[in-house]
C-alpha angles and dihedrals in degrees: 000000000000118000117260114215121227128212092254081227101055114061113209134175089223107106104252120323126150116235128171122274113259110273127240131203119205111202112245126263113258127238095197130019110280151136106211090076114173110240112239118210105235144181146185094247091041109119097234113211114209125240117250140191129235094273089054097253125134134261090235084049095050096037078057094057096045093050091053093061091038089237100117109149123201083264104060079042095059096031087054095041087053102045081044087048091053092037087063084242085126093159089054093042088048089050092054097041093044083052086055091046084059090048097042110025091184101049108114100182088071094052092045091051090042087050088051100049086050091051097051084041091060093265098131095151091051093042091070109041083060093047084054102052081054092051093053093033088055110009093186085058086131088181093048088061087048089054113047087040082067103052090048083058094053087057090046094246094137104170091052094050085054106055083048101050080039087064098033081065101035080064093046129016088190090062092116093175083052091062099039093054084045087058088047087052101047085048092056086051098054091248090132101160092046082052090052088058089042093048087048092047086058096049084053098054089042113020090170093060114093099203106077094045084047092052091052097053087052091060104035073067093060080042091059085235096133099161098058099041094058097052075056093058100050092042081051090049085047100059086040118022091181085061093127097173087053092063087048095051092042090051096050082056093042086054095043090053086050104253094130097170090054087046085059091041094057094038086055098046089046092052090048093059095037120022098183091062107127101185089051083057089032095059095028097054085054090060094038080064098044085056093052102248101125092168095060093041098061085041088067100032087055095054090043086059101054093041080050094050085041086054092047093238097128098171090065088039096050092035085066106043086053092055084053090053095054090046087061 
């Protein structure tokens, strides 16, 4: 059987198969003091757009000019942190939120949005110490939950990612990330048929957005359900053409059902929009040497192993170069 390709964040016992990253959500930059601020999906791969003032600067510019005068409000503080947050600059947006969380003790946004740059930083452990202060300075803080519960399932504590997605729904139904991450849980935990409801939970409550149907495809092929995953895949492929992992899930089900020439297609087309993809090689280096092309299979096994050692998942890597071994 085909390789199945794991999100190098999210552990899983299923052999191998490529879910979405856990989503995040940052809490959006106020325009006047407040603490009634509206949460913002957000991802990493979302295009951020940077607040601006009436006279079209920046909040950075306009934080800049603030510092030099040694006038920055909480405000200027929270607006930069979170341009610098969207821009990718975290130890610049930690820096200004933690300045708010010294203005405004209280404030948990600034602790929420904090906890999230140092999550996307590596800080997990910070991460959730500042996901926690949010929690117990606001308990109904539905998005602190989904967020610490992702960052639990990045770390593979999965009952502890789950308690946390159960009650950020149990604060908000419409909490489609909540139910997406759920879905990523209950996969880890082999609970295929419950990840399938919470999957579909989270298409209901955002039909537009290709990862949940992309993450129920990806069970329904641990299900053995090949047929439906597929349409999944290619509803998935609709909403986001650039969807590259979808084209090297839908090919591991194209390949298990026996359409080997849609399997290569796929591989191939995953490969052209991500070329550090190692399950793409990995599987189609397998049907490269059912097809009897052995060169061109080591060449992609070998490729698969060092994206695998780059990526830090030695078993896949060593598994293979074992295989090689053997071939010799």
């Amino acid at each position: 059987m085909g390789a199945f390709a794991l999100e190098k964040r999210i552990q899983k016992r299923s052999p191998g198969i490529y879910m979405s990253l856990s989503p995040r959500i940052f809490a959006a930059p106020v325009v006047a003091l407040t603490l009634a601020i509206a949460a913002q999906g957000f991802a990493t791969s979302a295009e951020a757009r940077p607040l601006r003032s009436r006279s079209g600067q920046t909040a950075t510019r306009l934080a800049a000019r603030a510092a030099v005068s040694g006038r920055m409000t909480m405000e200027q503080h929270f607006n930069r942190g979170f341009e610098r947050a969207n821009s990718g600059d975290y130890a610049g947006a930690i820096a200004d939120f933690s300045a708010v969380s010294e203005i405004i003790p209280g404030f948990s946004e600034a602790y929420f949005n904090r906890g999230l740059a140092k999550d996307l930083s590596g800080d997990k452990v910070g991460a959730i110490a500042d996901y926690s202060k949010t929690i117990a300075l606001n308990p109904r803080y539905s998005q602190a939950y989904t967020n610490r519960g992702a960052v639990y399932l990045d770390g593979s504590q999965l009952a502890d990612a789950l308690a946390d997605f159960n009650q950020a729904i149990k604060l908000d139904r419409n909490n489609a990330l909540a139910h997406n991450n759920r879905g990523n849980a209950l996969m880890a935990m082999n609970r295929f048929d419950e990840a399938v409801d919470a999957y579909e939970m989270a298409i209901a409550l955002s039909p537009w957005d290709a990862t949940a149907r992309f993450n129920r495809g990806s069970v329904l092929v641990a299900m053995g359900e090949r047929g439906r995953a597929i349409a999944d895949f290619n509803e998935a492929l609709r909403l986001n053409p650039d969807y590259g992992k979808a084209y090297t899930n839908r090919g591991l089900a194209k390949h298990l059902n026996g359409d080997l020439a849609g399997a290569m297609a796929d591989w191939n087309a995953a490969l052209s929009h991500n070329r550090d993809d190692a399950y793409a090689y990995r599987n189609r280096a397998q049907l490269h040497a059912e097809m009897g092309n052995q060169r061109a299979s080591q060449k992609d096994y070998r490729r698969a192993a060092k994206l695998f050692a780059r990526n830090g998942n030695v078993p896949s890597q060593e598994r293979i170069l074992q295989a090689l071994k053997l071939a010799q």
